[in-house]
N, CA, C and O of each residue as an XYZ file, in Angstrom:
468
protein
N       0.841     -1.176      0.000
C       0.000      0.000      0.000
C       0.880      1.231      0.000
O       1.808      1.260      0.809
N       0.691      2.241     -0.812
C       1.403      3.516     -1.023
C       0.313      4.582     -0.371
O      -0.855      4.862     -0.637
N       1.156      4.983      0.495
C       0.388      6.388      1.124
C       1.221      7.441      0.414
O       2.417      7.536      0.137
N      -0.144      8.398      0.169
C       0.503      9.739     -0.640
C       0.433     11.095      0.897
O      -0.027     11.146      2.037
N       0.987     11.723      0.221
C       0.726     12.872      1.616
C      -0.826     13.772      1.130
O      -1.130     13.878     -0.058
N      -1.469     14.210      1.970
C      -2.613     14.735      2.196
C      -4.138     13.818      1.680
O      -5.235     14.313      1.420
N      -3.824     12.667      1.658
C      -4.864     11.985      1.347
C      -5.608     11.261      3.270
O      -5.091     10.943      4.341
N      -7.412     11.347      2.543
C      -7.697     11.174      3.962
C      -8.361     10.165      4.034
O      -9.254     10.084      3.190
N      -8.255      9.266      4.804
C      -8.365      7.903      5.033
C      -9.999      7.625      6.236
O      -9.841      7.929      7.419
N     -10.930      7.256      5.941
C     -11.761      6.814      6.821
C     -11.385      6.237      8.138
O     -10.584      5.302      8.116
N     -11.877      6.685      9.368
C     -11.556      5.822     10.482
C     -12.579      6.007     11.191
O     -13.243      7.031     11.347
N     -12.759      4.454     11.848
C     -14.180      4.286     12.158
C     -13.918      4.105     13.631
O     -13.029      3.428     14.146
N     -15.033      4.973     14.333
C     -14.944      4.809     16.044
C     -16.436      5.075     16.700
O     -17.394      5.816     16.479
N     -16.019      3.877     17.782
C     -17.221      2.845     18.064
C     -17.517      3.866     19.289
O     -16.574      4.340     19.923
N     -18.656      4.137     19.550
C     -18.464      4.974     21.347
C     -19.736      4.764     21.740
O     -20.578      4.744     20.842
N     -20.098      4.600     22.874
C     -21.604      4.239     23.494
C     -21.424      2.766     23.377
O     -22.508      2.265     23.679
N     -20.901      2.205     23.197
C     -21.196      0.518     22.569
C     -21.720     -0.034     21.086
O     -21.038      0.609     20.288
N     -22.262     -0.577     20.621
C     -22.222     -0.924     18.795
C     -23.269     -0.337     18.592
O     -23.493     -0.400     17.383
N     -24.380      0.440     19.327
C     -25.159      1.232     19.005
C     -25.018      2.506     17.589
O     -25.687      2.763     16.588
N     -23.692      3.075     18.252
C     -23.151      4.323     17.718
C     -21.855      4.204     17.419
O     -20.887      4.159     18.178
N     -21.944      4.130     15.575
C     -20.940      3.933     15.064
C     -20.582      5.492     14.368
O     -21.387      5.932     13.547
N     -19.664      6.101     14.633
C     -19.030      7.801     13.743
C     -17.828      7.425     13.185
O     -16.822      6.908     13.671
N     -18.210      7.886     11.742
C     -17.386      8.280     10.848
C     -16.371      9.498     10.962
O     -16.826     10.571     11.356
N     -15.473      9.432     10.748
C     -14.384     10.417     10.775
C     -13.118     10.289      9.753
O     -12.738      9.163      9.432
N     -12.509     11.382      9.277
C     -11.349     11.057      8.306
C     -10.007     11.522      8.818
O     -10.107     12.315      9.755
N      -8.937     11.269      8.491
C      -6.960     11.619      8.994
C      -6.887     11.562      8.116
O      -7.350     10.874      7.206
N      -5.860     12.796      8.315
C      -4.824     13.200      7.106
C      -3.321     12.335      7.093
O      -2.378     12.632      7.826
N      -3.314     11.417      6.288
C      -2.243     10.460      6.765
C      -0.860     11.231      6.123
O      -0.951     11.961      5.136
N       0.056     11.044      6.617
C       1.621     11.538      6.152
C       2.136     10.601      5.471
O       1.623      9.483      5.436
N       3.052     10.864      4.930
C       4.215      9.764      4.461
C       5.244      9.106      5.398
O       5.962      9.909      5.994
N       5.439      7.890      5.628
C       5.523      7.079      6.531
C       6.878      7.892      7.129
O       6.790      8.413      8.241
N       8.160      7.988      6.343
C       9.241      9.011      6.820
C       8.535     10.379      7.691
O       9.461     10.950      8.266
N       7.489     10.929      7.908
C       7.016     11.602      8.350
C       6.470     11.653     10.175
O       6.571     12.521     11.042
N       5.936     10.393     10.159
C       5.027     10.308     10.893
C       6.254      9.636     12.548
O       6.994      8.654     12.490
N       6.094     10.413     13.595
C       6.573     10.156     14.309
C       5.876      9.023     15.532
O       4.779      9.119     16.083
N       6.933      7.955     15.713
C       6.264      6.948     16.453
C       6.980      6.970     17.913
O       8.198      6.963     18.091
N       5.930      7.000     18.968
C       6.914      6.789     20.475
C       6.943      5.049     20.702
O       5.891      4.487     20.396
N       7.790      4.388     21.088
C       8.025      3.348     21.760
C       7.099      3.040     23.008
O       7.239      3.577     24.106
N       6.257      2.223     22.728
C       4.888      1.695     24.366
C       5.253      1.433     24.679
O       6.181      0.729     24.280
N       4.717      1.893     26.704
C       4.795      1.657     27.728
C       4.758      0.090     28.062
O       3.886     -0.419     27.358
N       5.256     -0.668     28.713
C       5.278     -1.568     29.340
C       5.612     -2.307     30.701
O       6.826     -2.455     30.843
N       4.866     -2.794     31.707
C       4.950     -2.882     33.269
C       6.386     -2.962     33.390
O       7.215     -3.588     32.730
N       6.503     -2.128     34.460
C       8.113     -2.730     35.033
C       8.465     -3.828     35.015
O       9.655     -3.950     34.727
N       7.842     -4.878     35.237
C       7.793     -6.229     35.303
C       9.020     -6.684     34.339
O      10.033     -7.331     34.605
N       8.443     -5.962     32.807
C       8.713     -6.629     31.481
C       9.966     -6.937     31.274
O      10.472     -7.981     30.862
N      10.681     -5.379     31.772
C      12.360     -5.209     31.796
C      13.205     -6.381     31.681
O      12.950     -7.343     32.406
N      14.111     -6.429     30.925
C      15.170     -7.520     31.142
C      16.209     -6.871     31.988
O      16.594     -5.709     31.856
N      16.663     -7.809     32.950
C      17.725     -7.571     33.916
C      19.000     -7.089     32.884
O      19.506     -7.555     31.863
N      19.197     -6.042     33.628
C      19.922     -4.449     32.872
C      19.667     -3.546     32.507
O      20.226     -2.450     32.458
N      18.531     -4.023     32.122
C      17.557     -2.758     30.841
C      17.194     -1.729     31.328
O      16.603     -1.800     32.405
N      17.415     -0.448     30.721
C      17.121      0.819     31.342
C      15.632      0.903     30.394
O      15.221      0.213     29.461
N      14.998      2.226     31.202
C      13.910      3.033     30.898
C      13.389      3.836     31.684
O      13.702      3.707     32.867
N      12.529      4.814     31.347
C      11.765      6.033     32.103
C      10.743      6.013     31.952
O      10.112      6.164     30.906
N      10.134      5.677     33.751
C       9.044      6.067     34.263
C       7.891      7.163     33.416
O       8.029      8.372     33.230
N       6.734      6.264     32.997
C       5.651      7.189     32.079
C       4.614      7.431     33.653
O       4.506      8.503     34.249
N       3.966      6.138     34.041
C       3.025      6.427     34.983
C       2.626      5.209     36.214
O       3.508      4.373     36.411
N       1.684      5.119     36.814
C       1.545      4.308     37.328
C       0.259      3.707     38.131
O       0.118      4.311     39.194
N      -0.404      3.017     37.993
C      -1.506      2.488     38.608
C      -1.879      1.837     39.903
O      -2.501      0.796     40.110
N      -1.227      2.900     40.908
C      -1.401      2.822     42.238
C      -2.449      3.281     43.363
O      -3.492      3.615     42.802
N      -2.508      3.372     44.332
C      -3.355      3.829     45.336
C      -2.607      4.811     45.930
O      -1.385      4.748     46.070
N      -3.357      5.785     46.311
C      -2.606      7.601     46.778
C      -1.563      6.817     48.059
O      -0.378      7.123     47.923
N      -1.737      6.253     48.768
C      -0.343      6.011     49.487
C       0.945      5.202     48.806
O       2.074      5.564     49.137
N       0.734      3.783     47.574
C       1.515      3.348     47.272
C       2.454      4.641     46.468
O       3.685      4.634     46.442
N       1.748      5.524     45.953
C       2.046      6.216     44.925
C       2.909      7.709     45.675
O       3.771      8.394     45.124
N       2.557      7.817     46.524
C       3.176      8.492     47.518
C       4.912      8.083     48.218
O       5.888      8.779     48.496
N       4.575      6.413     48.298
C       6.114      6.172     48.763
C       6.698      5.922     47.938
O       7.897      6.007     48.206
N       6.409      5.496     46.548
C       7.114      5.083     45.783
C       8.076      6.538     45.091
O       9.206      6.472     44.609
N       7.090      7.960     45.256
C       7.920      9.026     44.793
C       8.440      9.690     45.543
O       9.210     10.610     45.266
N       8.036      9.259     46.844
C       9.329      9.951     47.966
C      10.455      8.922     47.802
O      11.372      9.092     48.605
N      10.581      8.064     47.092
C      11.767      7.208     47.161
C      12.473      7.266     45.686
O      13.431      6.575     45.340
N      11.552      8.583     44.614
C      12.427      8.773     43.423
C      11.717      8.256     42.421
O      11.775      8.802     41.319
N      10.794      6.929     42.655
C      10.196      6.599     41.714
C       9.079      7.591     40.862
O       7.902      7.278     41.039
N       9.305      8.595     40.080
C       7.959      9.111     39.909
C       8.453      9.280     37.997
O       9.406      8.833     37.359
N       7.262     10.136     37.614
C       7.072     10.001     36.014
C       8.564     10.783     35.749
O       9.050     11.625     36.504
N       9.220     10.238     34.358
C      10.538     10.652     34.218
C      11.600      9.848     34.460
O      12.556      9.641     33.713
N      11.420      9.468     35.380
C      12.583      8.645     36.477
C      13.233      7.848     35.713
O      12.593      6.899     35.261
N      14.761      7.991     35.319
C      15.237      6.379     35.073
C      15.943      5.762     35.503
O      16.979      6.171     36.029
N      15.471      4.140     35.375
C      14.924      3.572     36.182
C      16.270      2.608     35.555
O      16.762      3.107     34.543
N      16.999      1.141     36.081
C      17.779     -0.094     35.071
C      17.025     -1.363     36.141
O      17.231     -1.417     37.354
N      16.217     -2.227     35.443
C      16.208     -3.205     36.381
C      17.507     -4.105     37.139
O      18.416     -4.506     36.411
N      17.529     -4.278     38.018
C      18.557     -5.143     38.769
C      18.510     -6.788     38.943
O      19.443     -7.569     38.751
N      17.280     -7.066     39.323
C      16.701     -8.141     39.541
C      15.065     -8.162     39.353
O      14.284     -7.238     39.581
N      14.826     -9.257     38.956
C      13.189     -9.731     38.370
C      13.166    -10.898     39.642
O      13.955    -11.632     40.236
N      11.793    -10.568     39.635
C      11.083    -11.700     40.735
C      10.651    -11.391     42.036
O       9.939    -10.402     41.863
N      10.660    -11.682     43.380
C       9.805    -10.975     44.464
C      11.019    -10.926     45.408
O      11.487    -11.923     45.958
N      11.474     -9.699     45.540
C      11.138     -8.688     44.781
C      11.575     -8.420     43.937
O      12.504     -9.153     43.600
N      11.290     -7.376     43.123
C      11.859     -6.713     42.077
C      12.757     -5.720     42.426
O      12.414     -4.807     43.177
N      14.165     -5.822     41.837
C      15.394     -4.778     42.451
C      15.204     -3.530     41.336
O      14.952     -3.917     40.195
N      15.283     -2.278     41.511
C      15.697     -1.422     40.514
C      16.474     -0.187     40.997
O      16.251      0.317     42.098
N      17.468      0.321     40.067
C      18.341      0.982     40.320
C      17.762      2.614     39.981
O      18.105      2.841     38.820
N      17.287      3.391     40.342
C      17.048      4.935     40.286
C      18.373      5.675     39.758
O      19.438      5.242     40.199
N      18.409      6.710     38.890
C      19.099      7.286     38.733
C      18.420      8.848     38.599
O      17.699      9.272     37.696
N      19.045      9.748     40.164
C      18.471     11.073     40.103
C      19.511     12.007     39.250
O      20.673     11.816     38.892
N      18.560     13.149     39.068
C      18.836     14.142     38.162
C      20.190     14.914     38.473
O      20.877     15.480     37.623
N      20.532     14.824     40.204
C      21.608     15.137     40.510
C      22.865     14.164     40.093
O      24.004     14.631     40.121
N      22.642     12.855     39.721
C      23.881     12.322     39.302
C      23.716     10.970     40.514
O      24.225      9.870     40.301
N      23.075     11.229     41.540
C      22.955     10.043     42.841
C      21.949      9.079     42.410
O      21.185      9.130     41.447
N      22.091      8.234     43.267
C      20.876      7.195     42.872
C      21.246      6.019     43.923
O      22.289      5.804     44.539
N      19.948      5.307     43.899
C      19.610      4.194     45.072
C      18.900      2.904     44.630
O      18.390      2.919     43.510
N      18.837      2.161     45.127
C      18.635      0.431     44.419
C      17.320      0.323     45.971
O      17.552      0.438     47.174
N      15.880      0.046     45.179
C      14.810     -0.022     45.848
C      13.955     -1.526     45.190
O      13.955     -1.750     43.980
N      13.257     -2.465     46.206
C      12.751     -3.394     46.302
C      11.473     -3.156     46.201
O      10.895     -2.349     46.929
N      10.908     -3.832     45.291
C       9.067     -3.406     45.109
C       8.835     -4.714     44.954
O       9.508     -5.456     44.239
N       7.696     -5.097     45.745
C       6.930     -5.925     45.401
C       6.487     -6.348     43.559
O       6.499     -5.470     42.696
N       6.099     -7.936     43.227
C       5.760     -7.746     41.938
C       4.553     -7.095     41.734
O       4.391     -6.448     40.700
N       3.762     -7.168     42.497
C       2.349     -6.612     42.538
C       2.269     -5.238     42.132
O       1.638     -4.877     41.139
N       3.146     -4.175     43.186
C       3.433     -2.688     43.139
C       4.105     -2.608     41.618
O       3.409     -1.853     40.939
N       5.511     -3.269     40.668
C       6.228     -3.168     39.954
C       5.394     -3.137     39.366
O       4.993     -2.010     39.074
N       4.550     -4.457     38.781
C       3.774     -4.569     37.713
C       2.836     -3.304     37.111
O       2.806     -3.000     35.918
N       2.195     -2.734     38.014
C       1.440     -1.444     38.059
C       2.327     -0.040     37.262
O       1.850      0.877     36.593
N       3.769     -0.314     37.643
C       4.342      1.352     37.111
C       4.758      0.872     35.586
O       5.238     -0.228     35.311
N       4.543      1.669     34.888
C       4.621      1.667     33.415
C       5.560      2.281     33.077
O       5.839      3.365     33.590
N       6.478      1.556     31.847
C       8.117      2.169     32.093
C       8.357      2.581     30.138
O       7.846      1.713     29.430
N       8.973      3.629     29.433
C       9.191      3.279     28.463
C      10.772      2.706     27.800
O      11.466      3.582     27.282
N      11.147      1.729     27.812
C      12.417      0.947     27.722
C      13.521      1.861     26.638
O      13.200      2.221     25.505
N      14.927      2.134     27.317
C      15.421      3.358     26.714
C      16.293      2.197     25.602
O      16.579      1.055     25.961
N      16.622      2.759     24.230
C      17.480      2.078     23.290
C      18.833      2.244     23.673
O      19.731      1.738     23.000
């Protein structure tokens, strides 16, 4: 399939449930154009070494509370250390310091990381 630039492509979106189907059109780019980010994936996923930065996280106002008084918060990067219970990861702050913190898999699984190249 050849995409041209300014051609507009149908895209169909479902909302209310299959009741209500809307039509809508995008202006698609040429593939050299179109900028793609790399998805989020649970801390969990990391391979032991692997760096990445903290997107978000699906916690409860206290987990989410200690985890960013301890550095963990959006931004953060992060290298896994160890996989399994617990999960080791190495913080690296903006000042240049950094600290190696133990999370449960339960808590890990929840923070969403984007894996750096």
């Amino acid at each position: 399939m050849r995409i041209q630039s300014g051609v507009r492509t149908p895209v169909f979106t479902v909302s209310g449930g299959m009741s209500t189907m809307q039509i809508s059109t995008i202006n698609e780019q040429p593939a050299s154009a179109i900028e793609t980010k790399p998805a989020s994936i649970p801390l969990t996923q990391l391979s032991r070494g692997q760096r990445a930065t903290v997107n978000t996280a699906n916690l409860d106002e206290q987990d989410g509370k200690m985890l960013r008084a301890m550095g963990l918060r959006p931004d953060a990067s992060v290298q896994m250390c160890r996989l399994g219970e617990p999960c080791i990861v190495s913080l690296s702050g903006a000042c240049g310091g950094g600290c190696r913190i133990g999370l449960a898999k339960d808590i890990a699984s929840r923070v969403m990381v984007t894996p750096q190249h």
